[in-house]
C-alpha positions in Angstrom: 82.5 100.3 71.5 83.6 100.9 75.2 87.0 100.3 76.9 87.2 99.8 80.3 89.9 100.4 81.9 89.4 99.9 85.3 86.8 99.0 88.3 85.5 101.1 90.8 84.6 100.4 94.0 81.1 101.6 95.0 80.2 103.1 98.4 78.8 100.6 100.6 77.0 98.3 98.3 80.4 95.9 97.9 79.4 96.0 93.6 81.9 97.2 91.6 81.3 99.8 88.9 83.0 99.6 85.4 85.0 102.6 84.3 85.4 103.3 80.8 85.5 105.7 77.4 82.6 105.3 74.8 84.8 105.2 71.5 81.6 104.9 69.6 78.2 104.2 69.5 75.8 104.9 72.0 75.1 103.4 75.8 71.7 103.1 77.2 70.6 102.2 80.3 69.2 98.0 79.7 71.2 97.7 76.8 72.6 94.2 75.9 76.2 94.3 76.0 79.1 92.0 75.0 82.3 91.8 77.1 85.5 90.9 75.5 88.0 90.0 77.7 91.9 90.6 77.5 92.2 86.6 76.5 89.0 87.2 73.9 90.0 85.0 71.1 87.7 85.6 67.7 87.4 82.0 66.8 86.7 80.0 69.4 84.7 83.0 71.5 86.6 82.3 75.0 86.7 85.5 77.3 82.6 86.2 75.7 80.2 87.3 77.9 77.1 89.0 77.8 75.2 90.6 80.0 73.0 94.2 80.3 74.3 97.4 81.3 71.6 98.1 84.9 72.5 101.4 85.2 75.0 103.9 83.1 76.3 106.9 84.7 78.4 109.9 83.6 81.6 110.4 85.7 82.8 113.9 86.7 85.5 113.6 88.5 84.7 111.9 92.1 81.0 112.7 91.1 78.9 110.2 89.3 75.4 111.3 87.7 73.0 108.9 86.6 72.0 109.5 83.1 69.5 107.5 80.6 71.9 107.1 78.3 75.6 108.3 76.7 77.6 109.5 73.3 80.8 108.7 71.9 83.9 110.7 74.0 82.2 110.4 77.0 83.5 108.9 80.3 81.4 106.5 81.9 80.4 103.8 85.2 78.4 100.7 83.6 76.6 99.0 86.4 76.0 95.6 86.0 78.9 94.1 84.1 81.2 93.7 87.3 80.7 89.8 86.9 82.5 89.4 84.0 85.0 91.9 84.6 88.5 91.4 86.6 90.5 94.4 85.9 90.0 95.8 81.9 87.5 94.5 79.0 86.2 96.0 75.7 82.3 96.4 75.7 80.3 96.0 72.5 76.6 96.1 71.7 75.7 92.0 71.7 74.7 91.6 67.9 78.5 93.1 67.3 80.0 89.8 66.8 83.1 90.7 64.7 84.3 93.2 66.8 87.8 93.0 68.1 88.9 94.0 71.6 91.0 97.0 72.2 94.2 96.3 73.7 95.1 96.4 77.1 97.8 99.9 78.4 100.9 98.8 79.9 101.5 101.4 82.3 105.3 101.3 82.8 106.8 104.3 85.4 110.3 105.5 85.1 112.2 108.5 86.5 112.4 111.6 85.2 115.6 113.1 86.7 119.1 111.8 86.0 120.2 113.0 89.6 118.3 113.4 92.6 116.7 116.2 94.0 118.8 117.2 96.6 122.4 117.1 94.4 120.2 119.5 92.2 119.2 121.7 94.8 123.2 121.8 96.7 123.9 122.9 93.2 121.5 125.9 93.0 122.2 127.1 96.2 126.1 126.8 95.5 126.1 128.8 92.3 123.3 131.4 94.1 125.9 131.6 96.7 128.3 132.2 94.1 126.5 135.1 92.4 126.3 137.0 96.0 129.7 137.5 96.6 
């Protein structure tokens, strides 16, 4: 089981490459997958796909290495799944029919400080102006 959590552009080709964690199982390179969709609904199958995974690539940081195939805890690019794929999907192996997809993150970005920067800073440089007299 794969989440993806995003798509990445690739260089020149105008293809997009799925980015995701193997959970478990293993990915290989021609392997039939099954996307599940964020609307993926158990009974009535809507948001299914299938497809096969072209290429499967490890990803390093900016670097991506092409690799036969993957193990669980491993980051990796799926190439070949970008049709069914908007933004995030859960990726099974295509005989999994029970499976259920992994929800989607909310990413939700709030502030850390209670004051802003610069009141913090006019106070450190009061009280070290303080301490110099």
């Amino acid at each position: 089981m794969i989440f993806v959590s995003k798509m990445v552009p690739m260089s020149g080709s105008g293809r997009f490459v799925a980015f995701g964690r193997i959970f478990s199982g293993t990915l290989r390179q021609g392997h039939k997958l099954r996307i599940l969709g964020p609307d993926f609904n158990l009974n009535t199958n809507k948001d299914a796909n299938n497809s096969t995974a072209q290429s499967v690539m490890i990803m390093m940081g900016k670097k991506m290495e092409s690799v036969a195939e993957c193990g669980p805890g491993n980051v990796v690019g799926i190439i070949g799944i970008d049709k069914f794929v908007n933004k995030s999907c859960t990726v099974t192996d295509e005989s999994n029919k029970d499976a259920h997809p992994i929800k989607n993150m909310k990413h939700s970005v709030s502030a850390e400080c209670d004051y802003t920067p610069n009141v913090a800073l006019y106070i450190v440089f009061t009280d070290l102006e303080w301490c110099s007299w």
